[in-house]
N, C-alpha and C positions, 0 to 999 in steps of 0.2 A: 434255543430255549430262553436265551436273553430278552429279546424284541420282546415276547408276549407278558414275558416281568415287566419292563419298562414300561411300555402302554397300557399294563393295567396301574402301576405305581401312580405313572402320569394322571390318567383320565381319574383317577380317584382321589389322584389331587385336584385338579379341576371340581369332583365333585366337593369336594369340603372346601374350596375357595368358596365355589358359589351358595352354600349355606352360610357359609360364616357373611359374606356380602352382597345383602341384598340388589346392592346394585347392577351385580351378575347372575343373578336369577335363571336367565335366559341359557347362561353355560352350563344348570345342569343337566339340561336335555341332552342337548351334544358328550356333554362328558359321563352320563350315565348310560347313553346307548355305547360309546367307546370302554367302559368298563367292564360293559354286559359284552362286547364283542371280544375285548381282547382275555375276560376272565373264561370265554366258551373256547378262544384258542387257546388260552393254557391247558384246557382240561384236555381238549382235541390233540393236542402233541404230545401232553404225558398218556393218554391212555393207547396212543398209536406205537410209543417206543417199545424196541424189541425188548424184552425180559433179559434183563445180562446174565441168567444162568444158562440159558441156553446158547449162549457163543459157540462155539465149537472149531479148533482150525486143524486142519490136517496137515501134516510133514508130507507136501505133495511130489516130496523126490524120491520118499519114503513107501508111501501108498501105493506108487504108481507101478512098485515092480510085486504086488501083493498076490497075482495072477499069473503064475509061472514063470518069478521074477525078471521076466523081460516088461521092460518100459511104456506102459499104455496106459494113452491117458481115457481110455474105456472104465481102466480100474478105477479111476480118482472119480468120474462120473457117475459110474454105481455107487462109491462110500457114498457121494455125495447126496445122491438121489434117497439112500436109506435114510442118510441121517436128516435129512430134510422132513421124509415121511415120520422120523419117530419124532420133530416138532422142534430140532435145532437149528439154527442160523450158521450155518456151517462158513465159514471160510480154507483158505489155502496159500501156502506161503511154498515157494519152490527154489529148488538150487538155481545159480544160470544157467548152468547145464542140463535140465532138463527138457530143454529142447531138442537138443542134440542128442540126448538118448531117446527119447519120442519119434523126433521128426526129422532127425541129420541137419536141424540148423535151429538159432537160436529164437524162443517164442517168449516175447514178452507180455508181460500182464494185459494189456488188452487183448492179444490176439489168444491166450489162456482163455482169458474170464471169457470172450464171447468161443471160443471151445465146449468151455464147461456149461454153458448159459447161466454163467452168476453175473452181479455187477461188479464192473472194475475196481470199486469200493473191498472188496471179498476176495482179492487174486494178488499175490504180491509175489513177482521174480527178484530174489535179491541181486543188488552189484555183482560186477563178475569180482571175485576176489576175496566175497563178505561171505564169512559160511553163515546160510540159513537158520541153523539151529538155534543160536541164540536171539535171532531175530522173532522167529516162532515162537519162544518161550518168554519174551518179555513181551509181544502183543496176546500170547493170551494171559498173563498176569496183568495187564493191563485192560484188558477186555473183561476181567473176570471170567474168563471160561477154559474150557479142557484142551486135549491136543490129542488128535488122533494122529498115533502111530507106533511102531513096532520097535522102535529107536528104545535105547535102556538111558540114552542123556547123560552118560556116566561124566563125561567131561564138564557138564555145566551142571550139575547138581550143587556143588558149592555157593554157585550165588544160584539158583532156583530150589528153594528148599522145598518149595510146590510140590516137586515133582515124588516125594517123598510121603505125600498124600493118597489115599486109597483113592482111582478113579477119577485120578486128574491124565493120569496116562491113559487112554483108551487103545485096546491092543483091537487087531483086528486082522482076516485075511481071508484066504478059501478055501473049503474044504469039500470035497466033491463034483467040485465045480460051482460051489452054491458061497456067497459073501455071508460072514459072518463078523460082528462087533462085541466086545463085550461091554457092552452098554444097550439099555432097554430104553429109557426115556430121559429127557432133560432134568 
């Protein structure tokens, strides 16, 4: 988002050089088509960014036993696929271990995210060693968005007082065989 600041800052200084001297007359062409191009990329990158209420990450060590608490990553790709449908930009943060509950060996974020079909940008296995949970809760305080999962967070609620907020916790699971959230729209 910087670059399109800068080369319109730039070229708009170019254009008011070449007002203020006539001798450069000729730069305001060059530096008015550069204005009008980088002022249409600034409008073109803010109106393409994602809305930050709609963040959304899931507790994917969490999710994944939501379906007869055995470990499938089917479960994590239905939340995913819902909460996509109801217009959120879902991401997912996972234990290291959740490979090895999954898949009897360890699956790192890339081999996750093209699992899940999100981009590796969206998928994060934490260090083996580093519990997940507060990982999860300070990217989506930092993301501004919610966290889906069924966790109560009792341990890190001290420093997340977020979580303390209506429907920042998204609970969610099955019930007849059918996925259910308690959350409607972003």
């Amino acid at each position: 988002m910087r670059l399109p600041v800068l080369l319109l800052a730039a070229s708009l200084g170019g254009v008011a050089f070449a007002l203020y001297d006539p001798d450069f007359a000729n730069l305001i062409f060059v530096a008015g088509l550069a204005a009008f191009a980088s002022f249409y990329l600034l409008v073109w990158r803010w109106m393409s960014r994602e809305p930050q209420h709609s963040v959304i990450l899931l507790d994917g060590s969490n999710v994944m036993h939501w379906n007869g608490g055995e470990a499938r990553l089917e479960t994590v790709r239905d939340v995913l696929t819902r909460l996509t449908a109801l217009g959120f930009t879902p991401g997912v943060v996972f234990d290291a271990n959740a490979g090895y509950k999954m898949a009897g060996r360890y699956l790192g974020d890339r081999m996750l995210a093209r699992e899940l079909g999100l981009p590796l940008s969206r998928v994060m296995v934490v260090s083996i060693g580093t519990p997940a949970d507060p990982v999860l809760l300070a990217a989506a305080r930092d993301l501004g968005g919610r966290v889906v999962s069924n966790d109560r967070f009792r341990d890190w609620r001290p420093d997340h007082p977020e979580l303390s907020e209506p429907d920042h916790v998204i609970r969610g699971g099955y019930r007849d065989g059918k996925l259910w959230l308690d959350v409607d729209s972003p």
